[in-house]
C-alpha positions as CSV (number, residue, x, y, z in Angstrom):
1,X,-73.7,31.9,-50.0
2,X,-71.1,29.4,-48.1
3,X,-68.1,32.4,-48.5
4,X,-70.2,35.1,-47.5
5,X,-71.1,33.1,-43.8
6,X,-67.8,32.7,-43.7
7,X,-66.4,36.2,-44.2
8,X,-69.1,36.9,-41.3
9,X,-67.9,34.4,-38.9
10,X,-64.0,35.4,-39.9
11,X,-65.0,39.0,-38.8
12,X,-66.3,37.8,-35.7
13,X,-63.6,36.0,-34.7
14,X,-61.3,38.5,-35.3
15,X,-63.1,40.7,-33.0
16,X,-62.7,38.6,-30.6
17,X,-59.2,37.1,-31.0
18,X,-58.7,41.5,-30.7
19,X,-60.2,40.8,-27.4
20,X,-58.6,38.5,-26.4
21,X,-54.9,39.6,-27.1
22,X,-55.7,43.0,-25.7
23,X,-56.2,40.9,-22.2
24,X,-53.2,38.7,-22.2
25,X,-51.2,42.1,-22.8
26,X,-53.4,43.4,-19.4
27,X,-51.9,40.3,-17.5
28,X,-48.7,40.8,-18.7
29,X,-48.3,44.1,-17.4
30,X,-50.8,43.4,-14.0
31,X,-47.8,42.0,-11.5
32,X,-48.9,44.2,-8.2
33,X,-51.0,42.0,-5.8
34,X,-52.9,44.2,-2.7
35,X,-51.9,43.5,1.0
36,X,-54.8,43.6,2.7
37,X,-52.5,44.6,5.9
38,X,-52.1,48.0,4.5
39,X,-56.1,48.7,4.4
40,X,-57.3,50.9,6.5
41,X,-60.6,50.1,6.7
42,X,-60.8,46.8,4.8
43,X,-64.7,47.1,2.8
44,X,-66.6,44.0,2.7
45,X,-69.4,44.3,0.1
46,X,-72.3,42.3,0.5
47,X,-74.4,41.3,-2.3
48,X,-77.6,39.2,-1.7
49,X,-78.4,37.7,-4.9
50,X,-81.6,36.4,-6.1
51,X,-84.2,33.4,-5.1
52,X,-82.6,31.7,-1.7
53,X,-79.6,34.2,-2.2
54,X,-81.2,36.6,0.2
55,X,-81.9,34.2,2.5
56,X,-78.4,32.3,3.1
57,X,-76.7,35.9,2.6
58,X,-77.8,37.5,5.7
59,X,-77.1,34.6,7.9
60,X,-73.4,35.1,6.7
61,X,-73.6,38.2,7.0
62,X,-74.5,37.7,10.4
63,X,-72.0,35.7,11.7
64,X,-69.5,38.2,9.8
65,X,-70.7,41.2,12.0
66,X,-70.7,38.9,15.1
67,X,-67.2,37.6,13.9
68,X,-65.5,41.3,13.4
69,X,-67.6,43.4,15.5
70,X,-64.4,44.9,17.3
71,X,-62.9,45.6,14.2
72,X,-66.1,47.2,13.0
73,X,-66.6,49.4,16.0
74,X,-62.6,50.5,15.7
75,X,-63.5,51.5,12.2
76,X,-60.9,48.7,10.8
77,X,-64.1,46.9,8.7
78,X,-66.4,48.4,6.8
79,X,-69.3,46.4,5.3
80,X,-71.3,47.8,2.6
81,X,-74.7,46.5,1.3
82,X,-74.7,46.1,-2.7
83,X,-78.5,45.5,-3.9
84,X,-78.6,46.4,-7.4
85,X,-77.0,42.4,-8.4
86,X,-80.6,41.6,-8.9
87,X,-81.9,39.0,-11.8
88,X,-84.7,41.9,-12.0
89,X,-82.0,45.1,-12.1
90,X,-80.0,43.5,-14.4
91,X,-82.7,42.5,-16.8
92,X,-83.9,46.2,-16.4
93,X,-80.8,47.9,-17.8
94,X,-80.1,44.4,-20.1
95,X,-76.4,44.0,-18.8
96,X,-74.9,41.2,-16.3
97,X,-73.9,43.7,-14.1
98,X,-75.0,47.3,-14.4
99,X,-72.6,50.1,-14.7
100,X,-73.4,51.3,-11.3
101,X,-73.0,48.3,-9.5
102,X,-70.0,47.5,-11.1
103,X,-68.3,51.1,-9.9
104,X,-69.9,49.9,-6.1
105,X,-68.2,46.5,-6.5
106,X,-64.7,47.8,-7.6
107,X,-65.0,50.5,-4.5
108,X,-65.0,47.0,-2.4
109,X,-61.8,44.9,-1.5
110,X,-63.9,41.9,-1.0
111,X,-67.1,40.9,-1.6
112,X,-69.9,38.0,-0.1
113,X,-72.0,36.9,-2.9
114,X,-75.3,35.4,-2.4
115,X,-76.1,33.2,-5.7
116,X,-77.3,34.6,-9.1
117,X,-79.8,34.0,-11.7
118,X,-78.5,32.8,-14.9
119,X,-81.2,33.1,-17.5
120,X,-81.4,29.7,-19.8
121,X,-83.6,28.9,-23.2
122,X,-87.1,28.2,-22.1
123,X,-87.0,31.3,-18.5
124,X,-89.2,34.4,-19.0
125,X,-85.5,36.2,-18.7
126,X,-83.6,37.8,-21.3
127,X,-80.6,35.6,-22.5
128,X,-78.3,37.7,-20.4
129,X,-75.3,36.9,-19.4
130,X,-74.1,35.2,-16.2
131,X,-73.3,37.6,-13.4
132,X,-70.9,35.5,-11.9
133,X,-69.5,35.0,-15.1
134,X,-69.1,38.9,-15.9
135,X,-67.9,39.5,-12.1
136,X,-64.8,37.5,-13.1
137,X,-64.1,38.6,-16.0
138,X,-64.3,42.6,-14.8
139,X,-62.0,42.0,-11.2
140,X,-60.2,39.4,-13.3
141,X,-61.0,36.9,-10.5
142,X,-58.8,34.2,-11.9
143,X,-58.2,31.7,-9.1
144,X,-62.0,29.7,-7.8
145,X,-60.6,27.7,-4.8
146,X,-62.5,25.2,-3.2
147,X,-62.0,23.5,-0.5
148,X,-63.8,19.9,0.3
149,X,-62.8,18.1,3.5
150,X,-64.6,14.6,4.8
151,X,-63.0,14.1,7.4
152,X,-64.6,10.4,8.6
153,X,-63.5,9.2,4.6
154,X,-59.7,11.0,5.1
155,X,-60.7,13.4,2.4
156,X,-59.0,17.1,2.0
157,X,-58.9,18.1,-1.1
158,X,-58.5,21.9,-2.8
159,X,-59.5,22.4,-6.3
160,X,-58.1,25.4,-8.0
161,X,-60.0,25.7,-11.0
162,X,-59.3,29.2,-13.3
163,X,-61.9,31.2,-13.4
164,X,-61.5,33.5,-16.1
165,X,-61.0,31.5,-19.4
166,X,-61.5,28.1,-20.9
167,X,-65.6,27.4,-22.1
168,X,-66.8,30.2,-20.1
169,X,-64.8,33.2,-20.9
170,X,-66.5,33.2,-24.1
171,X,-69.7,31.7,-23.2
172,X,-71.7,34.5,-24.3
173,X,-69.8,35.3,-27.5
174,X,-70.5,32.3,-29.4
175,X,-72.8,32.4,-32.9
176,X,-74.7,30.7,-35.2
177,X,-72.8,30.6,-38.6
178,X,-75.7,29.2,-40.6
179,X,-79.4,28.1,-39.5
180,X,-77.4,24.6,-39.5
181,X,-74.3,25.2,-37.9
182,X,-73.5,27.0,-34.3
183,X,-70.1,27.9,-33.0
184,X,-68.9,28.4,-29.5
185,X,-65.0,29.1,-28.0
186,X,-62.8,27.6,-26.0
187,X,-59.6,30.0,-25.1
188,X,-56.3,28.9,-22.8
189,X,-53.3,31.7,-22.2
190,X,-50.0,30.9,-21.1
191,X,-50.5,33.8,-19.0
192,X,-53.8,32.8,-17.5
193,X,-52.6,28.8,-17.1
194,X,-49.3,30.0,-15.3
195,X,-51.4,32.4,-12.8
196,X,-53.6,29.6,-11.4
197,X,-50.6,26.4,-11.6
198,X,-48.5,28.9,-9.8
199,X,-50.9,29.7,-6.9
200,X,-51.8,25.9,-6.7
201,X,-48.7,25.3,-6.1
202,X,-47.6,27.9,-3.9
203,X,-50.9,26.8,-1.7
204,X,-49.4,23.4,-1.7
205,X,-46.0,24.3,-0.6
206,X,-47.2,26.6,2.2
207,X,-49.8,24.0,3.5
208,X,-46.7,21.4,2.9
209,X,-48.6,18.9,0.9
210,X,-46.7,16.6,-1.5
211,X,-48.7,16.5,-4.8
212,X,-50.5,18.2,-7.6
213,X,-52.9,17.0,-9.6
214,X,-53.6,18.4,-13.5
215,X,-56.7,17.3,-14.8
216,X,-57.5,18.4,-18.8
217,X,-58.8,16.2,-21.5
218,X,-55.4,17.0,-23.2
219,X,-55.6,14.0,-25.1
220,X,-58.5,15.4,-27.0
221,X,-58.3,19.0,-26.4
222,X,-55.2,19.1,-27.9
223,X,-54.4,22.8,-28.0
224,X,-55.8,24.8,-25.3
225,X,-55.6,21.7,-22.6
226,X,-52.4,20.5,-24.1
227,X,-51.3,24.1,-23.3
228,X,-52.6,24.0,-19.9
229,X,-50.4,20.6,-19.3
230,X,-47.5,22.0,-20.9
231,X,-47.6,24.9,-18.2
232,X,-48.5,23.0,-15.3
233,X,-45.4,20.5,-16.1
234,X,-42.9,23.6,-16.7
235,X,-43.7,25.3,-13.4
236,X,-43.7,22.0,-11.7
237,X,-40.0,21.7,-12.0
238,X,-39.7,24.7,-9.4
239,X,-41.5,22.6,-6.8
240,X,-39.3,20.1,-6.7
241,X,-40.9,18.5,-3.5
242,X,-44.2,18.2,-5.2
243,X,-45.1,15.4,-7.3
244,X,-47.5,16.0,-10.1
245,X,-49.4,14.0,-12.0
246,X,-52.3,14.6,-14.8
247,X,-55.2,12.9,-15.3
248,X,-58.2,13.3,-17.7
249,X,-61.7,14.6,-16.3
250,X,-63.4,11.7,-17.3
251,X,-61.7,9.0,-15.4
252,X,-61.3,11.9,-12.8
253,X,-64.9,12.1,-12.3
254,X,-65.1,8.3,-11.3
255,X,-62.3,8.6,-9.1
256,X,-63.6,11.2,-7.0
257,X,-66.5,8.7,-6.0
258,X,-63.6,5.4,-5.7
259,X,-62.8,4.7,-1.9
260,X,-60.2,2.9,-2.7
261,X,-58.0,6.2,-4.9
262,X,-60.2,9.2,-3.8
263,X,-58.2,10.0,-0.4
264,X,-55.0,10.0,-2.7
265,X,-55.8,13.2,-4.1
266,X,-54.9,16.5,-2.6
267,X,-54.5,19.5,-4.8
268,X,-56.5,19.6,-7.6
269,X,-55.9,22.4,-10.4
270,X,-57.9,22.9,-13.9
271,X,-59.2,24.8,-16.3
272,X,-62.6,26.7,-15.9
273,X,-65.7,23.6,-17.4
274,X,-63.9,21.0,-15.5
275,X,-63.1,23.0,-12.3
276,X,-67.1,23.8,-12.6
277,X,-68.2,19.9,-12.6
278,X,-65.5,18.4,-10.2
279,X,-66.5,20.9,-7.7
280,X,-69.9,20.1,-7.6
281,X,-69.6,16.5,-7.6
282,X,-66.8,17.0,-4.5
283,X,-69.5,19.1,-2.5
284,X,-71.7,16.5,-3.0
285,X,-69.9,14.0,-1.2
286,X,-69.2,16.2,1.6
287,X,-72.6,16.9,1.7
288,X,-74.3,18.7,-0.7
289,X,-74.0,21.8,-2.4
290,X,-75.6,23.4,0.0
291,X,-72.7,22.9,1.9
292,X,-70.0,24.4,0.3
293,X,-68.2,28.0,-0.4
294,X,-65.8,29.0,-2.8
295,X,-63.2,31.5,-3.3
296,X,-62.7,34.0,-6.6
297,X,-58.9,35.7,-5.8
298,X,-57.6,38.3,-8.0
299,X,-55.1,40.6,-7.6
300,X,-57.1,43.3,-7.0
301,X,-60.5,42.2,-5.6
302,X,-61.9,38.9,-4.3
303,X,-65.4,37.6,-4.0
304,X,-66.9,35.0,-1.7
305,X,-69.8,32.6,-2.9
306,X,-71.6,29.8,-2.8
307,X,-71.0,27.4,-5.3
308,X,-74.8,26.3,-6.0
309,X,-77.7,28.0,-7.7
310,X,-80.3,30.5,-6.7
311,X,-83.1,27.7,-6.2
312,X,-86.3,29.5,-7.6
313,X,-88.2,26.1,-7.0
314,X,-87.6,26.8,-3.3
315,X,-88.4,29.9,-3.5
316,X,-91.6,29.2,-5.7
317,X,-92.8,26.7,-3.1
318,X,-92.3,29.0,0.1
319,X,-89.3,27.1,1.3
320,X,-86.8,29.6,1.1
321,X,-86.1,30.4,4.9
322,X,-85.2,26.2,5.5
323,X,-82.7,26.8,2.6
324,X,-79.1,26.0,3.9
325,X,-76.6,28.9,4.3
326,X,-73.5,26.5,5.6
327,X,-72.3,27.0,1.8
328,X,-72.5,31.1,2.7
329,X,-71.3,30.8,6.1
330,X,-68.2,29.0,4.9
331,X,-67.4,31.0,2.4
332,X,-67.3,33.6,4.9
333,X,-64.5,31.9,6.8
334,X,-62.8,31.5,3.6
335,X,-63.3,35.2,3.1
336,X,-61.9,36.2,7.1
337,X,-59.2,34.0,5.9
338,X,-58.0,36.0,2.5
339,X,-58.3,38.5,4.5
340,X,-56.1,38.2,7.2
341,X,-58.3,37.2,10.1
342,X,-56.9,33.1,10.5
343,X,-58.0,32.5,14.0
344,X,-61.7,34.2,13.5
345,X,-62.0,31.8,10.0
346,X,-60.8,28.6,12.3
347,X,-63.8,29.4,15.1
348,X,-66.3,29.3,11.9
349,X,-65.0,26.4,10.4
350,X,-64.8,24.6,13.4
351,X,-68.4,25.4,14.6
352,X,-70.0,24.1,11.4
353,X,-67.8,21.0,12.0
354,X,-69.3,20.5,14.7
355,X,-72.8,21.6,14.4
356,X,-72.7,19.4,10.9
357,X,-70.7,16.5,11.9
358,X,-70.1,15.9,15.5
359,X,-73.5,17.0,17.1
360,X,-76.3,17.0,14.2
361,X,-78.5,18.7,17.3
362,X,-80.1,20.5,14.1
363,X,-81.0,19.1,10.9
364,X,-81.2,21.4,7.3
365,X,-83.6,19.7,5.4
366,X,-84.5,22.3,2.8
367,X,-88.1,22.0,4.1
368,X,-90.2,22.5,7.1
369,X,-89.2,19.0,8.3
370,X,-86.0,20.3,9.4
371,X,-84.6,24.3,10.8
372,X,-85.0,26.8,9.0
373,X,-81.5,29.0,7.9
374,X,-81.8,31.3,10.6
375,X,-82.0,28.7,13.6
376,X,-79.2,26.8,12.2
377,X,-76.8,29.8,11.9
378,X,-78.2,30.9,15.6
379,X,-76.9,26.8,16.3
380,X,-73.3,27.8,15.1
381,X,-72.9,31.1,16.5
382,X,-73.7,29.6,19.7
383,X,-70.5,27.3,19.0
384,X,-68.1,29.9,17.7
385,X,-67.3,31.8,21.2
386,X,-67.5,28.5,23.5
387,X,-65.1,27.6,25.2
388,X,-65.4,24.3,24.2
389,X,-64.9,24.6,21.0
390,X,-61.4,22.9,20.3
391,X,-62.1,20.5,22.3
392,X,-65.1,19.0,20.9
393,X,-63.6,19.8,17.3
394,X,-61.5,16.5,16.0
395,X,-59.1,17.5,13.2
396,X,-58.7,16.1,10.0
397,X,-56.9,18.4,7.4
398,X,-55.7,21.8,7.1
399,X,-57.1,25.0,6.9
400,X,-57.5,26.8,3.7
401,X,-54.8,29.5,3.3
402,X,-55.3,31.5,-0.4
């Protein structure tokens, strides 16, 4: 019995080592980045999501029109409403993103993405796979960059954490070899490592900021976050002026929440499971999820997001209009940023400064004790076109450039 579950799980695995060689041959060939200078118009595709999604998604989309409504009117931005990215769509045609959605997503350049439902064991949802997940993976979205700035504890930090392999690339491809014995993947590329080190680093020259920061469990993980390392130190010796160091997600996670190290640490770059957890806990200190965007750069395509959940308790309990959409809102400057638009991404990221640090007129509780999403943004739209705007903003790090 034991050699025939074997010769099952060998043919698996082959299918999927097929897989995964066919990709690293796609990267190999894939060198052509776009210039989003050359667009003319420049589509922004807006996807809602599910639960709060909806909600924090039309407040940045809001300040998006606002933002680039002469370039809208001179037909040089185009924004485009995607609504079939539904937990209730996909479930309906059984696929993390539907065929047709998919062809509307690649006709984008760049998309804002409200958050997603991710069916787990014990939901009334099919075990489908995560959109998010799947959105990578099809624009080969390598490169999640988030940024995390306190600047009252001298924290600026970026993470670059690759998106496209590591635990998740295979999340859904796992199986169960026996009824006593499960199996899931864990996949690093020399290709994939290099693409991510490479575009830490190059953000860390052009912001001119002296040192890296690896973080693997290498001593463990010995092959695929040993071959992480092994990339990060090779292209390091092209940066010359940057020091790098490496450090283990463990102690990592402590030091993030150490006063005495954390404002040490600068540019942060990782593969996918670690980049997932750092993040959050970083957001968390500067705030709460709720509080953060993030970044997913390809080559081709990029997509804007949130980095927390879909919150159906909120929605469940009627609360989804005093959910937060600060996380949306700056991924939206991050988004004007990749884009080209620098000046338009600073008056955003400025304004929530100082709505959310400086003045605090308004308060986001998540509940009717506090504003609800749409007087908040309505707060920092009222900020971004005031003339008072660099004045009463204190700086305190850099702005993201990716």
């Amino acid at each position: 019995m034991s050699s025939a579950l074997i010769e099952t799980a060998k043919d698996k695995f082959g299918k999927l080592m097929e897989d995964q060689l066919k990709r690293v041959e796609r990267m190999k060939q894939d060198t052509e980045w776009i210039d989003y200078s050359k667009l003319n118009p420049i589509i922004i595709g807006i996807c809602w999501g599910d639960g709060i999604g909806e909600f924090i998604s039309k407040q940045a989309q809001r300040v998006l029109e606002y933002i680039l409504k002469t370039e809208v009117a001179r037909g040089k931005i185009v924004f485009r409403d995607i609504k079939g990215l539904t937990i209730e769509n996909r479930v309906k045609h059984m696929k993390a993103i539907p065929e047709d959605v998919l062809n509307e997503l690649k006709a984008c350049h760049v998309i804002l993405k409200g958050p997603t439902t991710t069916p787990q064991v014990g939901d009334p949802w099919p075990n489908i796979e995560s959109a998010n997940v799947a959105m990578r993976r099809e624009l080969d979205l390598f490169a999640n960059v988030r940024p995390v700035r306190i600047p009252q504890d001298g924290i600026d930090w970026c993470f670059f954490r690759e998106n496209t392999e590591g635990a998740y690339v295979l999340g859904s491809k796992g199986f169960d070899v026996s009824e006593d014995l499960s199996v899931d993947f864990k996949v690093i590329t020399e290709q994939g490592a290099e693409r991510i080190v490479r575009m830490a680093f190059e953000y860390a020259k052009k912001n001119q900021i002296d040192r890296m920061t690896v973080i693997t469990k290498s001593n463990v993980v010995k092959t695929t976050d040993g071959r992480f390392s092994k990339v990060a130190f090779r292209i390091a010796k092209e940066y010359p002026n940057i020091k790098i160091d490496e450090w283990y997600i463990d102690i990592m996670t402590a030091k993030l929440i150490d006063p005495a190290r954390r404002r040490e640490f600068k540019v942060m770059v990782m593969p996918n499971l670690y980049g997932d957890i750092l993040t959050d806990e970083a957001a968390q200190l500067q705030g709460g999820v709720g509080t953060a965007g993030s970044a997913n750069i390809g080559k081709h395509w990029s997509m804007f997001e949130a980095i927390h959940g879909s919150a159906p308790r909120m929605v469940k309990e009627g609360r989804a209009q005093y959910a937060d959409p600060c996380s949306m809102i700056r991924a939206s400057a991050m988004l004007l940023r990749h884009i080209g638009h620098q000046p338009e991404a600073e008056k955003v990221e400025m304004a929530l400064e100082v709505c959310g640090v400086y003045e605090k007129k308004m308060t986001i509780t998540g509940r009717e004790t506090g504003v609800t999403g749409k007087e908040y943004s309505d707060y920092v739209l009222s900020w971004v076109d005031n003339p008072r705007l660099k004045e009463r903003w204190e700086t305190g790090g850099r702005a993201v450039c990716v």
